[in-house]
C-alpha positions in Angstrom: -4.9 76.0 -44.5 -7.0 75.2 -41.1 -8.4 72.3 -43.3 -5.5 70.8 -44.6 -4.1 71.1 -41.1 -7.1 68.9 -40.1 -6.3 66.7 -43.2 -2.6 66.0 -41.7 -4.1 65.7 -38.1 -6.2 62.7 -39.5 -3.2 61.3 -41.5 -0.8 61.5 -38.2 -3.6 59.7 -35.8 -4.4 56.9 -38.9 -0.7 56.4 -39.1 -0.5 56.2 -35.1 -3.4 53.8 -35.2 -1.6 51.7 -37.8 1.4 51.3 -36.0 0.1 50.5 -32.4 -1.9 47.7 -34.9 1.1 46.5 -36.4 2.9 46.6 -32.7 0.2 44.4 -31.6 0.1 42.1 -34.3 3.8 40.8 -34.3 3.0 40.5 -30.1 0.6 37.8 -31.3 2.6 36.3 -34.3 -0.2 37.6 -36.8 2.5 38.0 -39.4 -0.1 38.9 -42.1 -2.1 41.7 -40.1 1.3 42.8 -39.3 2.4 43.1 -42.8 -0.4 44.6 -43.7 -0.5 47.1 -40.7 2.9 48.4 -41.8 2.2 48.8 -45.6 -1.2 50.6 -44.4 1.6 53.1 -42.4 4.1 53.1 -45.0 1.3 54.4 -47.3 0.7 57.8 -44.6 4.1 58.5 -43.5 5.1 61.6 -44.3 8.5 62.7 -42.9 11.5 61.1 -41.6 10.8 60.2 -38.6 7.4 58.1 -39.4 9.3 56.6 -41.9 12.2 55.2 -38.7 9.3 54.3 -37.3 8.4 52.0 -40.1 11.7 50.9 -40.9 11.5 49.5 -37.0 8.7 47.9 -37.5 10.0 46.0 -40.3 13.0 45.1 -38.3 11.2 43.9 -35.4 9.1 41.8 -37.8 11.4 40.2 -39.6 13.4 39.3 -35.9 10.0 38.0 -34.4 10.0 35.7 -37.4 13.2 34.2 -37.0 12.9 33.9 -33.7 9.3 31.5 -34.4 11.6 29.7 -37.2 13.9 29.2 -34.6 11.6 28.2 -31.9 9.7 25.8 -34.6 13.6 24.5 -35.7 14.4 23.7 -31.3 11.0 22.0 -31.1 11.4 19.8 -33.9 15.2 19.1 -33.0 13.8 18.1 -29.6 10.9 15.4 -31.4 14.1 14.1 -33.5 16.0 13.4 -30.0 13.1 11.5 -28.0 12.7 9.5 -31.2 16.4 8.6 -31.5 16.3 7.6 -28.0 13.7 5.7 -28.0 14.8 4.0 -30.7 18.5 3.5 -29.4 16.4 2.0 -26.2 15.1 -0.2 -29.0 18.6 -1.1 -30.3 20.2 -1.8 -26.8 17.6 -4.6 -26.1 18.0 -6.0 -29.1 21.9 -6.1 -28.6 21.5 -7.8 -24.8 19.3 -10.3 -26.4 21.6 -11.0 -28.8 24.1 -11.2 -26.2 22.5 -13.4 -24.2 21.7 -15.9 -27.0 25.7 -15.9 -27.7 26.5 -16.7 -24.6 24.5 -20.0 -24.9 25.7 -21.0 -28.1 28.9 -20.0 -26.3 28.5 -22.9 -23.4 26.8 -25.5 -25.5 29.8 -25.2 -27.8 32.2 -25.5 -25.0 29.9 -28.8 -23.1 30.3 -30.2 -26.7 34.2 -30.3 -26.6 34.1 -31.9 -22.7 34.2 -35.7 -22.8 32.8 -36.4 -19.6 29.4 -36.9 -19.0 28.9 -35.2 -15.6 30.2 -32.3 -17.5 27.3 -32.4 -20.2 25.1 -33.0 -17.8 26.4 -30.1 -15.5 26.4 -28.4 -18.8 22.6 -29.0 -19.6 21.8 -28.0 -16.4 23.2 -24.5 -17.0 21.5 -24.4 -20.7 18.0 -25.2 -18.5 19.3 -22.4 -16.6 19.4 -19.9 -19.0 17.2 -21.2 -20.7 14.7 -20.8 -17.8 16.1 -17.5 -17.0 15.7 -15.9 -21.1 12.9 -16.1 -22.8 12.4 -18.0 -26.3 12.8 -16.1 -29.8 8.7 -16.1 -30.5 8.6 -14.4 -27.1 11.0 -12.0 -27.0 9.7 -10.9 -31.0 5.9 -10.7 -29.7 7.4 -8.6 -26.4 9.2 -6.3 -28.9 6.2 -5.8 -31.4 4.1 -5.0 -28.4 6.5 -2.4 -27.3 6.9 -1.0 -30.7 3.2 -1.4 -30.9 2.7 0.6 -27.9 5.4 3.6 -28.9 3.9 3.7 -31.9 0.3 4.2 -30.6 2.2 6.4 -28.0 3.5 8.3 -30.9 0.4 8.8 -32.4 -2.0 9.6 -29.5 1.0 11.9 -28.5 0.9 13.5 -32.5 -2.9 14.3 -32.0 -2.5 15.6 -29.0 0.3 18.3 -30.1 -2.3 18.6 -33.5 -5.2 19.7 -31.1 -3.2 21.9 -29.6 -2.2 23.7 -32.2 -5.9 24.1 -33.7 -6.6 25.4 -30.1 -3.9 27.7 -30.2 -4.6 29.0 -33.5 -8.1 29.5 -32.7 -7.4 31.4 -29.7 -5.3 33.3 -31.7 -8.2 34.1 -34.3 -10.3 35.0 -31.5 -7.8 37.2 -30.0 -6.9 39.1 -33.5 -10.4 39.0 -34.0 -11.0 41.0 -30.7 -8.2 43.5 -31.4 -9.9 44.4 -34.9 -13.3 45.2 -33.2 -11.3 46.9 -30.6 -9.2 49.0 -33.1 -12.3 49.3 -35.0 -14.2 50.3 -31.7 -11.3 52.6 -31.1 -10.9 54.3 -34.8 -15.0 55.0 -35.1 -14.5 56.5 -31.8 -11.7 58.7 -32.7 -13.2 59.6 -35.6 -16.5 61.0 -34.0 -14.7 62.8 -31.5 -12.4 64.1 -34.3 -15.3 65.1 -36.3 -17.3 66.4 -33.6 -14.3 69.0 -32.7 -14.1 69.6 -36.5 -17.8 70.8 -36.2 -17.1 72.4 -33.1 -14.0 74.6 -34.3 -16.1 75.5 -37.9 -18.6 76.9 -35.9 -16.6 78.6 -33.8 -14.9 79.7 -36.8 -17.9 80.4 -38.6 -19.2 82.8 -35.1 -15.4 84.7 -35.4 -16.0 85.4 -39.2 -19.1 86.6 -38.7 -18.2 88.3 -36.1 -14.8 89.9 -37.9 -17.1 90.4 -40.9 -19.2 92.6 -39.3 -16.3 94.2 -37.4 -14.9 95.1 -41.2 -18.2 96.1 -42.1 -18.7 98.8 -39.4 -15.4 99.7 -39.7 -16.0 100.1 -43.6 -19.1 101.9 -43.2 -17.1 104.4 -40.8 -14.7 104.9 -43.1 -16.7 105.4 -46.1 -18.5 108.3 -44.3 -15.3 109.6 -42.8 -14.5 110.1 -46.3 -17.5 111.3 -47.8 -17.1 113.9 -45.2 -13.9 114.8 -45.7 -13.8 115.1 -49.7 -16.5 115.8 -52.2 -17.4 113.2 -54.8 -16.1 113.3 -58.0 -17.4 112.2 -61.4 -17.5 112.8 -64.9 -20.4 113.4 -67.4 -20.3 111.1 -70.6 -22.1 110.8 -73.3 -23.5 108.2 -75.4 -21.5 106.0 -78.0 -23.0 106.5 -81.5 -23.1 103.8 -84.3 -23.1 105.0 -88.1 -24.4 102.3 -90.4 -24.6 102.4 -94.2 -26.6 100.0 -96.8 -24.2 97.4 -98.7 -23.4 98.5 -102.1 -24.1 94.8 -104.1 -26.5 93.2 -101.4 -29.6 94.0 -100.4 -30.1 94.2 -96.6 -26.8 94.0 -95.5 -25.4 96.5 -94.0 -21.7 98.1 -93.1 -21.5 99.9 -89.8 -18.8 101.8 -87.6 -19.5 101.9 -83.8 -18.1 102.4 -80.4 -16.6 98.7 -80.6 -14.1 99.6 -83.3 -10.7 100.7 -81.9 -9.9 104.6 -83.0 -6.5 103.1 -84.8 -8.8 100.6 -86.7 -11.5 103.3 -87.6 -12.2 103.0 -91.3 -12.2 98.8 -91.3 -16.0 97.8 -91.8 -17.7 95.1 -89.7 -17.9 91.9 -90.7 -20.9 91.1 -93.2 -21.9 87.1 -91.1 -25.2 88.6 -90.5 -27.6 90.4 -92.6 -29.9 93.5 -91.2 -29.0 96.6 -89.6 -29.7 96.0 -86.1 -27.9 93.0 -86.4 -24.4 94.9 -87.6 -25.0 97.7 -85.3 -24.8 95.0 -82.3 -21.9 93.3 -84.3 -20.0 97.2 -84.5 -20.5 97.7 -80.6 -24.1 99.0 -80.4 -25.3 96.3 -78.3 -28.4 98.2 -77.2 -29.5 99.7 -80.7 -33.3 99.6 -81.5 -35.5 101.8 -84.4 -36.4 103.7 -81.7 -32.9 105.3 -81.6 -32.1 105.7 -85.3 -32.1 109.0 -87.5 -31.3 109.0 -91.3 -28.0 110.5 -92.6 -25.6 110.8 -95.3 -22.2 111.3 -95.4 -19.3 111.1 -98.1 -21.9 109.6 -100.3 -23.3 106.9 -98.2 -26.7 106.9 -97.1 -27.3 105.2 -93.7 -28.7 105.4 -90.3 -27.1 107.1 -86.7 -27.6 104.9 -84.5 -27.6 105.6 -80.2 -26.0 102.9 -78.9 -27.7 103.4 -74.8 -24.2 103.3 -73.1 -21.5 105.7 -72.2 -18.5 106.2 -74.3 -15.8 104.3 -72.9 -12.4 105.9 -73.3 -11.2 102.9 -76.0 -14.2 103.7 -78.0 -14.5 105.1 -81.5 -16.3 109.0 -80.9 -18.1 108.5 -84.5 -19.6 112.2 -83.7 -16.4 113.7 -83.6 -14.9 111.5 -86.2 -17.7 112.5 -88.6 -18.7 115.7 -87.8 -22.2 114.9 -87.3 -24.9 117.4 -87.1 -26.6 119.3 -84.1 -29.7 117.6 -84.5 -28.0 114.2 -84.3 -25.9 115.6 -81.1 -28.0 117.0 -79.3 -30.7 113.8 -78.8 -27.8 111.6 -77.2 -27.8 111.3 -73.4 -25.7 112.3 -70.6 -24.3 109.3 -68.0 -23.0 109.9 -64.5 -20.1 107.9 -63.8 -17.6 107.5 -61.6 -14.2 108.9 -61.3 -11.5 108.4 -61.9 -12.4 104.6 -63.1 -15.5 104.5 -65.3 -18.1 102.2 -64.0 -21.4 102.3 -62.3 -22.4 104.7 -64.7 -26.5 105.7 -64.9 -28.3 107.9 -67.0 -27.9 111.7 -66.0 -30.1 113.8 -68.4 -32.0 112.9 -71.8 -31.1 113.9 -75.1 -28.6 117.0 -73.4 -26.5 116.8 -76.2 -22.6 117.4 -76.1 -20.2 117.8 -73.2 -17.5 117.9 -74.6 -17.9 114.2 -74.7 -16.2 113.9 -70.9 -16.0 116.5 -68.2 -15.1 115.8 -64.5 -17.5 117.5 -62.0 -16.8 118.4 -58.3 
């Protein structure tokens, strides 16, 4: 539990670090580190509230956004406007000029319909006039391309100028995203080691209370164990040793059918399986795990000649008692041994006296 507790501690201080990241990132219009700041905290959140927290980050990304398209949208609108003035500038000098070129036509056509001479020459005079005063048609065309000339390079220096500006911007901005990952790396490595130092910190800590509580238990075990072999007397029971009857195979030579302490009392008279040949080998496969020559003696019963076999273990209470189930002889009995073990569970039993023979194969001793 304490480390799963330190597994969501981690979790909640990632997610923090993600969002503070992600808050960060749509300050500076980094639309991508943004996305991928909140996918990062979408990932760790874990209850309702974390998951508000994302849903505002989404919502506050997708408003910074609109507001750049909208910024983007004004800027452009205000390019389209200086253009169309300049160009309705443009329009207005052409329609003056054409005006003015009107109005001459204008007064030579009325000096034309005058008979008098004085009149045409008054009339003249005003043509040399205006024509003095306005400039001629290759003029006014070179003035114009010059000026159009001009806006145009205008234009253009003014369109490289707004393009260097943006590289600068956007390489400020790199730099300054690229200084808020090393600092949120910075951060994160820090957090970490001071998060893994108090890890090591509270383990060993824990590690000193454990030992410590462990050894409380201990003493306190020890007490009470001794409390209690002083107040009652040990008990335990006196078993003997599980015996293994094993008879030759009527058809095949050196295979062997035996009954031992592993066969179930209800399932007495089924025989071993024959997988193995030898005697030693369907002794161990009857139950007598521990059977050796050293422990056999020759017998027949109900016309099968075979071998009793000790078995070097106590009779457990499940066990088939072949000497009771027989009737086996004294001489047989008496060689098994005697265990010691404990009561009222039988385990931890040891070897008590050799070759005692019967007592009464269990009796509880006080």
């Amino acid at each position: 539990m304490r480390l799963l507790q330190q597994l969501d501690m981690l979790d909640e201080l990632e997610f923090q670090e993600q969002v503070d990241e992600a808050r960060e990132c749509i300050a500076a219009r980094s639309f991508r580190c943004a996305e991928r700041s909140i996918h990062a905290a979408d990932d760790l959140s874990v209850n309702k509230e974390q998951e508000t927290e994302v849903s505002l980050l989404r919502r506050s990304l997708s408003n910074e956004r609109i507001v750049l398209r909208r910024e983007e949208q004004e800027e452009r609108q205000r390019r389209l406007a200086r253009i169309e003035r300049r160009e309705q500038r443009e329009r207005d000098e052409e329609r003056r000029k054409k005006e003015k070129w009107q109005e001459i036509a204008r007064l030579q056509q009325e000096e034309l319909n005058r008979p008098s001479t004085s009149a045409a020459a008054s009339l003249y005079q005003a043509l040399d006039r205006v024509n003095a005063s306005v400039p001629s048609i290759e003029e006014t065309s070179a003035n114009l391309q010059q000026q159009i000339n001009r806006t145009n390079r205008e234009y253009a220096q003014a369109k490289r100028n707004r393009e260097a500006e943006e590289r600068a911007y956007q390489a400020e901005q790199s730099q300054a995203q690229a200084r808020i990952e090393q600092q949120r790396r910075d951060r994160a490595r820090q957090e970490q080691a001071r998060i893994e130092q108090q890890r090591i910190d509270r383990a060993r800590q824990q590690q000193a209370q454990e030992r410590e509580a462990d050894f409380a238990r201990q003493v306190a075990l020890a007490k009470q164990r001794k409390q209690e072999q002083e107040k009652q007397p040990e008990k335990y029971q006196l078993v003997v040793e599980s015996l293994a009857f094993c008879w030759e195979h009527d058809t095949k030579k050196d295979h062997w059918r035996c009954r031992g302490p592993g066969h179930n009392k209800s399932l007495a008279n089924d025989a071993t399986s024959l997988f193995e040949p030898g005697l030693l080998q369907q002794a161990r496969l009857a139950g007598c795990l521990n059977a050796s020559d050293n422990y056999k003696q020759a017998w027949k019963y109900d016309d099968k000649s075979g071998y009793v076999m000790h078995c070097q273990k106590a009779l457990a209470e499940s066990d088939a008692d072949l000497a009771k189930d027989y009737g086996m002889p004294g001489y047989i009995r008496v060689k098994r041994k005697i265990y010691k073990c404990s009561y009222p569970i039988q385990n931890n039993c040891a070897v008590y006296m050799q070759g005692a023979g019967d007592v009464a194969n269990r009796q509880i001793v006080q």
